[in-house]
Backbone bond lengths (Angstrom), bond angles and torsions (degrees), N, CA, C in turn:
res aa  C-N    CA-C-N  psi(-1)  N-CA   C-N-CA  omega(-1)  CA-C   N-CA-C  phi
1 X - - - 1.452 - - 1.535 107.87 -
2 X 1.594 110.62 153.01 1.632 97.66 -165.19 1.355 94.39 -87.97
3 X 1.636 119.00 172.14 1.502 112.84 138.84 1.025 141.66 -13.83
4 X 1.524 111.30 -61.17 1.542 128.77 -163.64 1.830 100.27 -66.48
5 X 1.742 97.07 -40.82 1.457 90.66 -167.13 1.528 120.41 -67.13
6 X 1.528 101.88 -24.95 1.566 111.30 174.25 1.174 137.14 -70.58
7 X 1.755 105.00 -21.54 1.014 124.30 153.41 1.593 122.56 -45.82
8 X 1.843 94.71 -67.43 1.508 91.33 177.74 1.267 153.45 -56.44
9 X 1.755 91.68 -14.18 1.314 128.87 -173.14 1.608 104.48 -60.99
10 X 1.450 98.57 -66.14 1.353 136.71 -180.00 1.845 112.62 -41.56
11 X 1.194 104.70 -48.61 1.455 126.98 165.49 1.133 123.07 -60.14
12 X 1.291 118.42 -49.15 1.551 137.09 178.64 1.791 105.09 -59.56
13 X 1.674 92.77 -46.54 1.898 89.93 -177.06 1.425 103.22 -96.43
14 X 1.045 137.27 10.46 1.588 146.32 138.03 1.455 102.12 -46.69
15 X 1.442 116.24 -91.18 1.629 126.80 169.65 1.288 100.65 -31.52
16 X 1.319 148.99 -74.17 1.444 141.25 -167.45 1.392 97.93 -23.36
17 X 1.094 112.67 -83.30 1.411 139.96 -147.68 1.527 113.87 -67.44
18 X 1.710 102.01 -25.11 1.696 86.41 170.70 2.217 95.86 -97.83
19 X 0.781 123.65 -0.19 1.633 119.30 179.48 1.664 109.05 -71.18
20 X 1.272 114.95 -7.43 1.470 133.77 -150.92 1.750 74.88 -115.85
21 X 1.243 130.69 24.22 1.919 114.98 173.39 1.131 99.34 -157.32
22 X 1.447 136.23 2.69 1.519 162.62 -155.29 1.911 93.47 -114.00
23 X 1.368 90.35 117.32 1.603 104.64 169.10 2.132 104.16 -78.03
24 X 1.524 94.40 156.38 1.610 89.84 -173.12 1.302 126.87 -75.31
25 X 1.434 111.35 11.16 1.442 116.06 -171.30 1.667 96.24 -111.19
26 X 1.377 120.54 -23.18 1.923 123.40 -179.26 1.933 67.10 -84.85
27 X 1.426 158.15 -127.66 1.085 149.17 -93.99 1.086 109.32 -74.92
28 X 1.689 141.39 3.31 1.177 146.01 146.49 1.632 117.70 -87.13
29 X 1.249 117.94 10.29 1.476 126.65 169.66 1.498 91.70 -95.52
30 X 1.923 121.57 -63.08 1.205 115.42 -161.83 1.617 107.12 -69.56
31 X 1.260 116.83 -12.89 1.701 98.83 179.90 1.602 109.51 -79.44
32 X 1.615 120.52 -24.31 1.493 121.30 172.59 1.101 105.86 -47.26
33 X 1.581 117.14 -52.92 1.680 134.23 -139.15 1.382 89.43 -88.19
34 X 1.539 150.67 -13.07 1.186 171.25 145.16 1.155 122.44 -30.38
35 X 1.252 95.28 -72.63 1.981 121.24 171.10 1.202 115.05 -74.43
36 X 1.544 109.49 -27.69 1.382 91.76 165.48 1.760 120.83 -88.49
37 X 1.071 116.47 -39.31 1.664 118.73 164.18 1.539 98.18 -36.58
38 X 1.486 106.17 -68.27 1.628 90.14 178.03 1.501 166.34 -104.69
39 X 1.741 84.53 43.99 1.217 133.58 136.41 1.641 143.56 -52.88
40 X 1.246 85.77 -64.32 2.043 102.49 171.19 1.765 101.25 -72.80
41 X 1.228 100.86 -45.78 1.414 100.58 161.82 1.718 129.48 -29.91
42 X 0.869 104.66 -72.49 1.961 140.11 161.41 1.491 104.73 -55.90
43 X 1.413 128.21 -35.36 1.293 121.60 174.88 1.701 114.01 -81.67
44 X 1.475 98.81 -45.76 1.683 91.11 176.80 1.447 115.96 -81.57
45 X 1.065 145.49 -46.96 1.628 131.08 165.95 1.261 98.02 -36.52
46 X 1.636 156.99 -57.72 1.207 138.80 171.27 1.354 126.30 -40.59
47 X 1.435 99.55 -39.48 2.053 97.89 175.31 1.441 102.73 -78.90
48 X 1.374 122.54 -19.83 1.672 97.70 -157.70 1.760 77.92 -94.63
49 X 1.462 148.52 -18.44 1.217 136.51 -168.29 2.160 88.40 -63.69
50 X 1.401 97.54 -61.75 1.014 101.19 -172.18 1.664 119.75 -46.37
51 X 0.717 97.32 -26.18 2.024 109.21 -160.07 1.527 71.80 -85.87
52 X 1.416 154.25 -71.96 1.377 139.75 -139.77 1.110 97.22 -69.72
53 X 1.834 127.10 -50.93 1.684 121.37 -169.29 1.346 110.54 -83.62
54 X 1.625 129.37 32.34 1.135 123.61 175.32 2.185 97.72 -126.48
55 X 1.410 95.60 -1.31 1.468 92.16 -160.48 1.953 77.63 -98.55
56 X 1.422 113.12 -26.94 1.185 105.52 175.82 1.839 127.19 -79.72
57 X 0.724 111.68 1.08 1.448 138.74 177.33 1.995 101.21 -87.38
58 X 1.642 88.96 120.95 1.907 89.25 164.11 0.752 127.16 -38.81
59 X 1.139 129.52 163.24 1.653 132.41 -176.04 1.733 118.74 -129.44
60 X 0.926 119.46 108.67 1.285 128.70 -141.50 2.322 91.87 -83.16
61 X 1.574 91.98 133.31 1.399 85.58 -170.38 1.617 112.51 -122.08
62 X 1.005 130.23 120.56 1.925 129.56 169.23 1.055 128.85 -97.03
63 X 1.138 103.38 141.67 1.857 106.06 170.51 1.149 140.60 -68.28
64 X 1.825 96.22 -10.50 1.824 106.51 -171.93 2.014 84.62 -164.82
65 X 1.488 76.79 179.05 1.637 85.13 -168.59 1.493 102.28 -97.10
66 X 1.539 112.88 -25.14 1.312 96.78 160.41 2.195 142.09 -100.63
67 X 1.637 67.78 23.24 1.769 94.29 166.55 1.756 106.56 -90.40
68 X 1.378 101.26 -44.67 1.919 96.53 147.63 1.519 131.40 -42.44
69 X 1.226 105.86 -78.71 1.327 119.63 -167.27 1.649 105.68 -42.63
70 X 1.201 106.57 -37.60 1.853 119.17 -157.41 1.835 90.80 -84.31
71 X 1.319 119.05 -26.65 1.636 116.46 173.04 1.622 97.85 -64.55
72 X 0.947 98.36 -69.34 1.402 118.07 -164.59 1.627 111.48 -45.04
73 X 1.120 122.23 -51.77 1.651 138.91 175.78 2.153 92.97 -69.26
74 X 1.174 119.33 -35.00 1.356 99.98 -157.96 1.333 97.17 -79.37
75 X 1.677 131.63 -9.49 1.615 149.06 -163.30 1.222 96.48 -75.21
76 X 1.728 111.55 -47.79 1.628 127.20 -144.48 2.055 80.90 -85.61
């Protein structure tokens, strides 16, 4: 088992053990505060997946700004 996992292990029955002194309205605050951490969590590994397969993607280049605009409008 790695480190990390023993760690978590370890942590997890840390948390057990103090939720067991926690009234039910503080352990329905920490399960919000939970979902939401792991949330932003779940949201940024999605941007940075995205941000890597967009840095890998060509990069489209112009000579003028309205050599842009006229790509861009001829799409639309």
């Amino acid at each position: 088992m790695s480190e990390t996992m023993i760690a978590n292990t370890q942590d997890i029955e840390r948390i057990n053990e103090m939720l067991k002194e926690l009234s039910p309205e503080t352990i329905a605050s920490i399960v919000a505060f939970i979902a939401y951490q792991a949330d932003r969590e779940r949201r940024h590994k999605i941007f940075v997946e995205e941000t890597l397969a967009a840095e890998q993607e060509p990069m489209l280049t112009f000579n003028s700004a309205q050599e842009a605009f006229d790509a861009i409008f001829s799409e639309v």
